[in-house]
C-alpha positions in Angstrom: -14.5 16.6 12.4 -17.2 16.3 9.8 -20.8 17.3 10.0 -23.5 15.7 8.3 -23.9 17.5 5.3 -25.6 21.2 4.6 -26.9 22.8 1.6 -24.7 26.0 1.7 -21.7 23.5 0.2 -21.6 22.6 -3.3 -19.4 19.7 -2.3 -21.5 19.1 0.4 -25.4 18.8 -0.3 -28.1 17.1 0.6 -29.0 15.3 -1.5 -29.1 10.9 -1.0 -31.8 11.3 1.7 -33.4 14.5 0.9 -36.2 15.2 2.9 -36.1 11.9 5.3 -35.5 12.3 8.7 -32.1 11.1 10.0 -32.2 7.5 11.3 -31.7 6.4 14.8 -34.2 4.5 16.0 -35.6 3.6 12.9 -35.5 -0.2 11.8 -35.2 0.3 7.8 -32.1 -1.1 5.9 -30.1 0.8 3.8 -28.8 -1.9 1.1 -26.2 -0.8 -1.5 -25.7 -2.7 -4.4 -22.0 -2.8 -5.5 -21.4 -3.2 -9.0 -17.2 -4.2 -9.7 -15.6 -4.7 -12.7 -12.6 -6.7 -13.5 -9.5 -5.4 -12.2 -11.3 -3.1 -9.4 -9.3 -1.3 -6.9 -9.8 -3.4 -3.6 -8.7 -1.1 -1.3 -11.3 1.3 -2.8 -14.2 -1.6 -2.2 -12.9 -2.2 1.5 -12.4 1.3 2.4 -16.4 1.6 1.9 -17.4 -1.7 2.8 -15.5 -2.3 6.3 -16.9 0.9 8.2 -21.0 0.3 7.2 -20.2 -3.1 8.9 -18.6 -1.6 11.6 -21.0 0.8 12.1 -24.1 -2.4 12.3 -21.6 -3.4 14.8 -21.7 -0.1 17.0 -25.3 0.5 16.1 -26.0 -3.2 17.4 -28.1 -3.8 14.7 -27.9 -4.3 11.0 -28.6 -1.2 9.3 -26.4 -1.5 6.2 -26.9 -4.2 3.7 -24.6 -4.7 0.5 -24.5 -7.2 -2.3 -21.2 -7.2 -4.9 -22.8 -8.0 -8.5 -20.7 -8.4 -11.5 -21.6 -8.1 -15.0 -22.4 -11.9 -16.1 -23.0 -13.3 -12.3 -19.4 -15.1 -12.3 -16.7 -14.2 -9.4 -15.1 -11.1 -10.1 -11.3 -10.2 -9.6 -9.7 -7.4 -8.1 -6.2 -5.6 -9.6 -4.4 -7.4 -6.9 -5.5 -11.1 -7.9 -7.9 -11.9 -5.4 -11.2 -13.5 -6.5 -14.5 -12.1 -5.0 -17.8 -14.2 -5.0 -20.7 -12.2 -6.2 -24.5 -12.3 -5.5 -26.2 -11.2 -8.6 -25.2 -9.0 -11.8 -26.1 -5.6 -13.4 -29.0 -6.7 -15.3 -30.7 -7.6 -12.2 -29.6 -4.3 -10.2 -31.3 -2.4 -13.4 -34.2 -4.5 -13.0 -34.8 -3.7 -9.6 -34.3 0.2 -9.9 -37.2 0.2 -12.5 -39.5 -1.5 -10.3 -39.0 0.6 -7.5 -37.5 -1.8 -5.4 -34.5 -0.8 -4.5 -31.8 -0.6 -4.1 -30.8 2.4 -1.2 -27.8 3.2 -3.2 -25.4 1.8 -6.4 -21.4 1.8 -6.0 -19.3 1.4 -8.8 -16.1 0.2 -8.3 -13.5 -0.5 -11.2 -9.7 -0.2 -11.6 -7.0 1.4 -14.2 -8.4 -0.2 -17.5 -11.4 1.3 -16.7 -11.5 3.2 -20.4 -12.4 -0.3 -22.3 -15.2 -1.4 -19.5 -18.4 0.4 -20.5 -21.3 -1.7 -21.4 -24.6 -1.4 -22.8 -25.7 -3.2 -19.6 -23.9 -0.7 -17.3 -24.8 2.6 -19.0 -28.5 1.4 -18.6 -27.8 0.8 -14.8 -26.1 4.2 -14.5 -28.9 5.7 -16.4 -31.6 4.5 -14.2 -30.2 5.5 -11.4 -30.3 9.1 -12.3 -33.6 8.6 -14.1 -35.4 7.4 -10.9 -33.3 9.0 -8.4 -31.3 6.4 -6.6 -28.2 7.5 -5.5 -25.0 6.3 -7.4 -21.0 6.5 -6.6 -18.4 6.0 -8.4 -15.1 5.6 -6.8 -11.9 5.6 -7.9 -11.8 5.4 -11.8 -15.7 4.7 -12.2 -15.8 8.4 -13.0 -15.0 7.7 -16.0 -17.8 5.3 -16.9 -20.0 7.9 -15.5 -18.5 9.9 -17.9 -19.1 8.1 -20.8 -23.1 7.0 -20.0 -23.6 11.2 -20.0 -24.8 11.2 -16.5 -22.3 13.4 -15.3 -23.3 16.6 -17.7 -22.4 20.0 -16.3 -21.8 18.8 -12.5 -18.6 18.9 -10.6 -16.6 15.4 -10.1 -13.4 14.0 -8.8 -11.3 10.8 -10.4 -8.3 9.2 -8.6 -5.1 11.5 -9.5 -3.8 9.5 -12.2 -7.2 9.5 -14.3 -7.7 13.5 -13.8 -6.0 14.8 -16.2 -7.0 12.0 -19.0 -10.7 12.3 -17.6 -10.7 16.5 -18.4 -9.5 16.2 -21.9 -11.5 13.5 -23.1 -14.5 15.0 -21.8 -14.2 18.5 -22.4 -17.7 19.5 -20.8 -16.8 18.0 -17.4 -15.7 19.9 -14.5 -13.1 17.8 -13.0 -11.5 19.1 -9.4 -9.0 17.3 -7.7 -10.9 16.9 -4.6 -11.3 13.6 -2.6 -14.4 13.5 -3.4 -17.7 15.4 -4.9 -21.4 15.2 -3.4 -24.1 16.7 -6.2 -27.8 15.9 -5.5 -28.1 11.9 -6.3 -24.5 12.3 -6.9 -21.0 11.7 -5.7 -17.7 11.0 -7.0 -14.6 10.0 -5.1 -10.6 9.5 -5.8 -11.2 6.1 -4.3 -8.3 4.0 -2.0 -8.5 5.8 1.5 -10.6 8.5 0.0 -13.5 5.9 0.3 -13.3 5.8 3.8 -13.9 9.5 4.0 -17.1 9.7 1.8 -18.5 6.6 3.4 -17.7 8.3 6.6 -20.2 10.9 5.7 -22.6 8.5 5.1 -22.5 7.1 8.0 -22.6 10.2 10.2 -25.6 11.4 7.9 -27.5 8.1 8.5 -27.0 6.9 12.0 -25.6 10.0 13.4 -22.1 11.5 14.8 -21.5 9.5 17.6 -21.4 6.4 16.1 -19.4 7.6 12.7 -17.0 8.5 15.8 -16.8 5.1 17.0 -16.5 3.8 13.7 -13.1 6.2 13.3 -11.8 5.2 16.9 -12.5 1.2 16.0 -10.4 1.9 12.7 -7.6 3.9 14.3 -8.2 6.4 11.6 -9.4 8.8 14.3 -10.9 11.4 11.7 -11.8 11.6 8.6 -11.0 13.9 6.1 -13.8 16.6 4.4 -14.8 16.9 0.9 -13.0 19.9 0.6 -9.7 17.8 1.2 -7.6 17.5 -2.0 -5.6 15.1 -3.1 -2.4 15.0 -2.9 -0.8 14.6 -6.5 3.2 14.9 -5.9 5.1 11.7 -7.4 7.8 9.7 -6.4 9.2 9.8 -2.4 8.7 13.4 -1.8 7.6 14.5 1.7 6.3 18.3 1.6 6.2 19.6 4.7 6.2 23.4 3.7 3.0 25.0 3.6 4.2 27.0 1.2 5.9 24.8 -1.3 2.7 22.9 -0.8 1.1 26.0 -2.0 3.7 27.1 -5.0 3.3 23.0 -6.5 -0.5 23.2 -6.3 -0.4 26.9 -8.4 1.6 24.7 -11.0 -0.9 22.2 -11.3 -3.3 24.4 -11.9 -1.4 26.1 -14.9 -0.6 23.6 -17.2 -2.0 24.7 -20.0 -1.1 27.9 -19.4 2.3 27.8 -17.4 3.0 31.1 -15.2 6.7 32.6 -15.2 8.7 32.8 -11.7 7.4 35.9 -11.0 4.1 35.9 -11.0 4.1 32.4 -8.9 6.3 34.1 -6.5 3.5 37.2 -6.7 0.8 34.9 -5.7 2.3 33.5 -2.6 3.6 36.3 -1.4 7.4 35.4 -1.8 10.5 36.8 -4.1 11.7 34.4 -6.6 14.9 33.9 -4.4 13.0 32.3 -1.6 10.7 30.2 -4.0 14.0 29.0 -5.2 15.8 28.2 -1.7 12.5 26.1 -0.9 12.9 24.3 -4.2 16.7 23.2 -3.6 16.2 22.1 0.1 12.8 20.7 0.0 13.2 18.8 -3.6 16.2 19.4 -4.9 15.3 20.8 -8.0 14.8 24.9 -9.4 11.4 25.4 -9.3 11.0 25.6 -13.2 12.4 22.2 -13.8 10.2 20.7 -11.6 7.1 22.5 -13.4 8.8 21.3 -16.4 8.8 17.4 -15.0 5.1 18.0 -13.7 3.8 19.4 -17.1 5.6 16.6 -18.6 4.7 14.0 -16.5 1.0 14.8 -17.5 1.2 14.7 -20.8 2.6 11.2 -20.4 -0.3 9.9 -18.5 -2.5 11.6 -21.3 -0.3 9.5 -24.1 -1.0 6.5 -22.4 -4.3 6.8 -21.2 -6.0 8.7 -24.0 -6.4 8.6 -27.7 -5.7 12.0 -28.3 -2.9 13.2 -31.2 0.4 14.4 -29.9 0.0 17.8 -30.8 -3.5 18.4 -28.6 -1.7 16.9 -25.9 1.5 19.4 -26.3 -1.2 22.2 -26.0 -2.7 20.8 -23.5 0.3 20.7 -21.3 1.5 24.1 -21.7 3.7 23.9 -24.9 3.8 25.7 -27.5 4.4 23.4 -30.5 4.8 19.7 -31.0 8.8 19.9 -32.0 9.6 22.0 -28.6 7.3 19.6 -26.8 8.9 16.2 -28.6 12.3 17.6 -27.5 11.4 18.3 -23.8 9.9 14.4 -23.9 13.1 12.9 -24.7 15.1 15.2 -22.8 13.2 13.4 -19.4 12.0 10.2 -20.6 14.9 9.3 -23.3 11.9 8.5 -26.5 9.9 10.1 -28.2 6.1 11.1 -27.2 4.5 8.5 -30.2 6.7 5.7 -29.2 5.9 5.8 -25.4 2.3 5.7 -26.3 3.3 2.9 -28.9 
């Protein structure tokens, strides 16, 4: 189970309530101001939402406050249709933060077109934040509006799985891990969907203390939650892994993309021949294990195609091949068109 968080982890710092004592018995209210764009994931906003009002349940008292705001005041609406009121907009968040009122902490929560959503209005919030020190999250996709408002300069972050790879080559100077999510001073990022639950879980335990981020879990059914350190779990489609060690091999791919490894020096860095790498591979997915590094490398540059800007050829290096022609015919091989017309 979790601890609140200590300074020897880069993924785990202090860092939202540096300095203040933690808070049983103490009558303040932590409000959080959550700022959703059109099309936000709402499993991501409930996942943070539900267990601070849990935990003003178990605590017996309302600790946690939290307004939604929008960006012109008017209802808001999620990616699965539903149509949330709002109390304010980001104008008036920004307002508050340079007056030194508040508030506690800012959320952003936005969905898969999150690439077309930055505003003046928003960068200025995000900017303020890290200009007067109050803490901001993104979750899910907001990493990427982060990203673009420069306040995520040479720090560690996390995106949702399907936004990593686009998030890395659009902003070079990031450091992007696949973790569920990143704590860095004022700072966190998180894959968002359940992995919301786990970083609010922390905050929870780091606020009003262990026992009741335990009864929070046991009220859920959840039972734990997972640590910063977690990764997320990238493999596609209906495939259960439930070898360690193809767990292991898979991961090893997806950190050579670029720069794909032969067989043999996979099989070197798990401590396996290539004849047992490629037993695991037939029972476990039925595939040889090159093919499926083949579909994985492939499967990334398609999300790149569709989710960046970037010219063919950048994203053929990017994903391990060697020219644009050999990567064009790989494409169609899998996907039956060609790389421009897919992102056409």
């Amino acid at each position: 189970m979790n601890a609140p968080f200590s300074a020897g982890d880069r993924s785990r710092v202090v860092g939202w309530t540096a300095g203040r004592p933690q808070i049983e018995g103490r009558d303040e209210v932590f409000r959080v101001s959550i700022l959703a764009l059109p099309g936000f994931s709402q499993l991501s906003l409930s996942s943070f939402v539900e267990p601070l009002r849990l935990a003003n349940a178990v605590a017996e008292r309302r600790f946690f406050e939290w307004t939604v705001v929008s960006p012109d005041r008017g209802p808001v609406e999620c990616a699965s249709g539903l149509t949330l009121a709002v109390g304010g907009d980001f104008a008036g968040v920004a307002e508050s933060i340079q007056a030194c009122k508040g508030p506690s902490m800012v959320i952003v929560c936005a969905g898969e077109q999150v690439e077309r959503q930055i505003s003046a209005c928003l960068s200025r919030v995000l900017r303020l934040c890290k200009r007067f020190g109050t803490p901001l999250v993104a979750l899910g996709t907001a990493t990427w509006l982060l990203a673009e408002s420069g306040v995520l300069d040479d720090i560690a972050c996390t995106i949702h799985w399907d936004k990593r790879a686009a998030l890395a080559e659009t902003f070079a100077r990031l450091l992007v891990t696949d973790r569920l999510f990143v704590r860095e001073a004022q700072l966190a990022t998180c894959a968002g969907e359940f992995a919301s639950f786990d970083l609010v879980m922390d905050l929870i335990s780091e606020q009003l203390g262990k026992e009741i981020a335990l009864a929070v879990c046991r009220h859920t059914t959840a039972g734990h939650w997972r640590s910063a350190s977690d990764r997320q779990w990238t493999i596609t489609g209906s495939q259960t892994i439930t070898s360690k060690a193809l767990a292991d091999i898979i991961r090893i791919m997806e950190e050579h993309v670029e720069d794909p490894l032969p067989l043999r020096d996979i099989a070197r860095c798990v401590g396996r021949s290539r004849r047992q790498i490629e037993r695991l591979f037939a029972r476990c997915v039925s595939s040889s294990p090159m093919r499926y590094y083949m579909t994985l490398r492939l499967s990334r540059a398609k999300r790149l195609i569709q989710q960046t800007d970037l010219p063919i050829v950048e994203i053929a290096v990017a994903c391990g091949f060697a020219s644009a022609s050999h990567f064009s015919k790989c494409f169609r091989q899998v996907y039956g068109c060609n790389p421009s017309t897919c992102r056409g």
